[in-house]
Structure formats: C-alpha cells, structure tokens
C-alpha positions, 0 to 999 in steps of 0.5 A: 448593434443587434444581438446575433440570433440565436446567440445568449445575452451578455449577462447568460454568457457571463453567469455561464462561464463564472458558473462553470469556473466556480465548479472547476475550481471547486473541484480542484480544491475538493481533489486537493482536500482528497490528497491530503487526507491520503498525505495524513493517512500515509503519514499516521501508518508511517508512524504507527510503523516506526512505533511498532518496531520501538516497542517491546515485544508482545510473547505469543504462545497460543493461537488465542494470544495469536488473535489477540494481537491481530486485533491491533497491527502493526504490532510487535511480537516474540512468537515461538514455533515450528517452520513447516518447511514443506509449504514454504513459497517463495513470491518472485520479482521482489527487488533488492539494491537492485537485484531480482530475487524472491521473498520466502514465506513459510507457515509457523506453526503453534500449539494450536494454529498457524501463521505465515512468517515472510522470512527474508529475502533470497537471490534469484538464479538469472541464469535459470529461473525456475531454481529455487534459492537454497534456504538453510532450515532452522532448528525444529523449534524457533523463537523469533522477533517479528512485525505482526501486519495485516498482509502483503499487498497484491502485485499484478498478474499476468496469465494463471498462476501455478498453484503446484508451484512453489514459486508465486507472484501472490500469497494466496492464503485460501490455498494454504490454509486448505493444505495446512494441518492447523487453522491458519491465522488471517494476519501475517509475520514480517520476522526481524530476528536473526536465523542461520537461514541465509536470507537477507532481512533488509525491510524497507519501510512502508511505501508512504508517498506523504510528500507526493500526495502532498505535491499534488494537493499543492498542484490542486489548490494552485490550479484552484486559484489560477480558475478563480484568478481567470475567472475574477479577471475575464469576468471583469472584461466580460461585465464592463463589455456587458454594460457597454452593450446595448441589448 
C-alpha cells in the first residue's frame, strides 16, 4: 500500500510522538521537583518556627538591640516599651474558631525607635460593622514576650482603602511611619505574653501546606510515569507496525 500524500513516514511519525512524550514527561517530573522543594522549604520554616518559640528570649531595650535581632526571624524576644495607642489599627476579616473579627496592631515604642506589635485578636460587631472592638489599654510602660517576624502577608483588596480609617484590611507601614515620632523598625512583633487588654492571643501556626505540595509532586511524578508508560507501549505498536509497512 503506498503512503498518503502528504502524509510523514512511519518512523517521523514515531520519532514525533516519543519526542513529544519525552517532553511531556520531563516536564511533569521537573513541576513535581518544584513542589517538593516548596514541600522542604515549607517544612524548614515549620521548624525555624517551633524552634523560635522553644527558645528563650533575646532582651530588647534599644533600636540597635532592635535591628540586631531582625537580622535572623523568626526570633524570640522580652522588648520593654510603650504602646501608642493612638496609631492602633485594627485589620479585619481575620477569622477566629470561626468567628469574624479584627487583628489589633499597635506601634511600641523604645528609646529611640518603634516597632508594630500585632497584639491579638478582637471580635467583630456583626451588627455594625464600622465599631471598633473595646480594647483595655496596658499601663504606660510594658514588657512583653513576642514572636519577632518578617511581616504579614498581604490579603486582597478590593476597592481603595481608607487611610483615615482605623480599620484596614493591610498594614501599611509607609503611612505609619510617616505619622510616627520615632523611626519605625521594618520587622514585626507577634506578642505572646499575656496583657489585661482583653484580646485573644490564640496564634495558629504558619500555614506550611508541606503535605499538599508533597501530594501534588506525587500527582506529578505519576503523571510522569503514566507518559513514559503510554509512550513505551504505543510506541512498541507503532515501530512493529513500522516495520510491517513497506515505504
């Protein structure tokens, strides 16, 4: 039987479809490679986590002692200030056993720098939502054991936020430091210690996710093998049928 006109040899035919299977599985195997390195990343902050709050404090006094300790997060640290209670923001949609409220973040200020310290959590009024949860304001100077970490992730927005608000769905530190007195320090202070401020320090832990990206690497490299698999197969069929073929 002659060939269709127009039509590739057999053996073009099989070199293009193995071709394309060796891609398509390489590529399967090189996106499973890309969640498990997330998977290790994920668990390595897991652990750097846990190992920050088994560790004892480091004193903080200064702005200088301050950047210090930055320099490695997360770190656990006993910083003594003062709460400006009149930058207090409180970031909403923040979700606790279920129940809406607002995370409270309020500047402390040292000697010669200031840093925010996300404080707890408040119930949010269903009923109204523009009212502020009372907050009971601590003495003049605290000392509090905290979580010292890079920042809060950014949640969407929608719309323009209302700076002159003191309710936000993001940090925006810019802003803050353009009001503070004090220079104000880049990392950010999840406090531990206890306070008679009324707020709910329940921390869930970092959102790792180690198992999912470890399940879609799975998902990957079976896809991988499932290509490899079709492509020994077919490509058996093809190259008998090849052979049989006169050109």
């Amino acid at each position: 039987m002659a060939p269709v006109a127009g039509a590739p040899p057999s053996w073009a035919r099989v070199a293009i479809a193995l071709t394309a299977a060796v891609v398509s599985a390489a590529v399967a195997v090189l996106l499973g490679n890309w969640q498990m390195r997330r998977a290790e990343g994920k668990r390595e902050l897991q652990q750097s986590y846990e190992a920050a709050l088994a560790a004892p404090p480091v004193e903080i006094r200064t702005g200088a002692q301050l950047a210090a300790a930055s320099v490695r997060t997360p770190r656990r640290v006993r910083v003594q200030g003062r709460f400006l209670h009149e930058h207090t923001v409180f970031l909403e949609n923040r979700t606790l056993a279920g129940r809406a409220g607002f995370y409270v973040v309020t500047p402390l200020a040292l000697p010669d720098a200031a840093i925010l310290v996300l404080r707890g959590w408040a119930p949010r009024d269903i009923a109204d939502r523009t009212r502020l949860p009372r907050v009971d304001l601590p003495a003049d100077t605290v000392e509090i054991d905290a979580l010292l970490v890079d920042g809060l992730a950014r949640r969407p927005e929608f719309g323009s936020s209302e700076r002159e608000s003191r309710i936000r769905q993001n940090l925006d530190p810019e802003e803050l430091r353009a009001r503070l007195p004090l220079p104000l320090a880049p990392a950010l202070l999840q406090q531990l210690s206890p306070l008679p401020d009324g707020l709910v320090r329940d921390w869930p832990p970092p959102a790792t996710g180690v198992d999912k990206h470890r399940g879609y690497a799975l998902q990957w490299y079976a896809l991988a093998a499932l290509i490899a698999g079709l492509a020994v197969f077919f490509g058996w069929r093809a190259t008998r049928a090849a052979w049989r073929t006169p050109s």
